[in-house]
Steps between C-alpha positions, in 0.01 A plus 500: 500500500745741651484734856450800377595806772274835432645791720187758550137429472365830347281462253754356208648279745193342605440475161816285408449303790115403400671459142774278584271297712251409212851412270536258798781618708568492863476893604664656814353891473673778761301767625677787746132509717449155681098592468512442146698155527254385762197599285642325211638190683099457689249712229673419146538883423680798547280756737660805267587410184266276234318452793209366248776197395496175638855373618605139411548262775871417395590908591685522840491840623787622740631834662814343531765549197725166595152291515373623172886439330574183630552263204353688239653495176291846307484718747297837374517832593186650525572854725559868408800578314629723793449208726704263313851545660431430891276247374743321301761588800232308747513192212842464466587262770199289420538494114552148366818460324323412201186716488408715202394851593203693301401810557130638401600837654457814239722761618851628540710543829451896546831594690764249313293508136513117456262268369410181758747307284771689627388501860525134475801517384616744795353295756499146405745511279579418131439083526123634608528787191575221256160292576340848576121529296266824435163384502352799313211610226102604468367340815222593754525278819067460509475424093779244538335337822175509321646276187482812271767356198866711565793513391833577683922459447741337704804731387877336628843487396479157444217351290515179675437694842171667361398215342462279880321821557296499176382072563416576859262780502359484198103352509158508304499870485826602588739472196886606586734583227885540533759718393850591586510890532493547883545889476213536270255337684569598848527893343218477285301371826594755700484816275133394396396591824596844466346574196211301643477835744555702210168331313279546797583850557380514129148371613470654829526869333214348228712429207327230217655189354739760257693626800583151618557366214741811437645446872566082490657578150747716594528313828637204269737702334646630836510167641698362203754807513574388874511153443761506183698747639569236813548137247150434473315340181247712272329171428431448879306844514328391212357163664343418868735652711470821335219654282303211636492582818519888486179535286330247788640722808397872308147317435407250709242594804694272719858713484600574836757801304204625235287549799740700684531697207083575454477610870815770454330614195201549666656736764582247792853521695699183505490467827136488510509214215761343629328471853231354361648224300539129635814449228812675401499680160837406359525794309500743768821486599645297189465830336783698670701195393406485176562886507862436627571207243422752233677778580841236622505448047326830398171354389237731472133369647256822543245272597689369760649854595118596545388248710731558731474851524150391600578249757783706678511884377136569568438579123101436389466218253279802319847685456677160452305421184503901369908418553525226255217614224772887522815268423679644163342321184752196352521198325344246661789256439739700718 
């Protein structure tokens, strides 16, 4: 049994917690609202997120970062990607020597570029970097709460790092792989997202199953340009952490980023989406970074180009689509 830290009780942190309960650990789960640590602490469940899910007895919910850190040794970080530095800043002092970080965050840092590995690195510092995990793959927070069978990575530098990972999480339905290409699986995790946006723009204007598949397809091959281009592994896009989990966020009725995408095709601001969601989209502002990354090496992603043209330049996803469909005719291996 080990004290496992969770830091943010949205939806996929309350998951891990509930998750990392039945496995038998000892769970400490931060929330930034104290209502939500009292209603977990006295009701067993989380008033706003998998509200439906019953919370195990040995979860200890806290609004207080030192409380939930003290003597952990996995501590998981379960916030927005743009959250992740002054949250990590806020852990520092608190950190156990000897803790392994994991992040389940899907996004990039949208002023600096960098993936959470390197804001670990930045603000904890390399000792943290080297025992740093990405928890990443196909993985709705309700299906995994509800025992639906899934399958994940624990991506490190160090196989022995992901692998403590990789015995203490995984359970009956919750089967963790691991593999050593950190810059695969945090991209491929975060770019999804945007060409999750992408896909539901596709079925918000009333496009069938060809546009989507035509969309996720050359999604892939945009993702993998990125990712090479910065050290990451083909075979990685190819697995969990990559095709895996793009063709479950462009899908999947449950994607926070797909559903984004259906209410901008359907003529809705983002503002008025955004207002109305309980959850951040990662891919909402992961895009400009992805953007940036791209044009930093001179990768070309259209589909990325698009959706943010959409997000920030007022362009219709109507027009957004005509954009990509007028592109000059080429191989498709280029």
């Amino acid at each position: 049994m080990k004290r496992v830290a969770i830091i943010g009780a949205g939806s996929w942190g309350t998951a891990l917690a509930i998750m990392a309960a039945r496995v038998g650990h000892e769970v400490r789960l931060w929330s930034r609202d104290p209502v939500v640590a009292t209603s977990i602490n006295d009701d067993r469940v989380n008033p706003r997120y998998l509200s439906f899910a019953e919370i195990p007895e040995s979860v200890f919910a806290t609004s207080k970062v030192d409380e939930a850190l003290r003597n952990a040794s996995l501590v998981l970080l379960a916030t927005p990607s743009h959250a992740a530095r002054d949250l990590l800043d806020a852990m520092k002092p608190a950190l156990e020597e000897s803790s392994i970080v994991v992040s389940v965050a899907k996004g990039i840092e949208i002023n600096s570029g960098k993936r959470i590995s390197e804001v670990v690195n930045d603000v904890l510092g390399e000792e943290y970097g080297e025992r740093f995990v990405c928890l990443s793959g196909p993985s709705f927070a309700k299906e995994v709460v509800e025992n639906h069978p899934t399958a994940i990575v624990a991506a490190s530098l160090h196989e022995e790092v992901s692998r403590v990972v990789q015995a203490a999480l995984s359970f009956d339905n919750l089967r963790i792989y691991t593999n050593t290409d950190l810059v695969g699986t945090e991209l491929g995790g975060s770019v999804k997202n945007v060409m999750a946006i992408a896909a539901g723009m596709t079925v918000g204007l009333g496009y069938g199953s060809n546009s989507l598949a035509a969309l996720t397809t050359r999604g892939l091959a945009e993702i993998t340009r990125l990712t090479l281009r910065y050290g990451g592994q083909l075979e990685t896009l190819m697995g969990l952490a990559g095709l895996g989990d793009l063709v479950l966020t462009c899908t999947g009725s449950l994607s926070r980023n797909r559903f984004v995408g259906e209410e901008l095709g359907k003529g809705r601001t983002l503002v008025e989406i955004t207002n109305g969601m309980n959850e951040v989209a990662e891919g909402i502002k992961t895009s400009r970074a992805v953007k940036s990354l791209a044009e930093k090496v001179g990768i070309e992603m259209p589909i990325t180009n698009e959706v943010c043209a959409v997000l920030y330049e007022g362009k219709s996803a109507r027009e957004a689509v005509k954009e990509l469909m007028k592109r000059p005719l080429r191989s498709e291996m280029n």
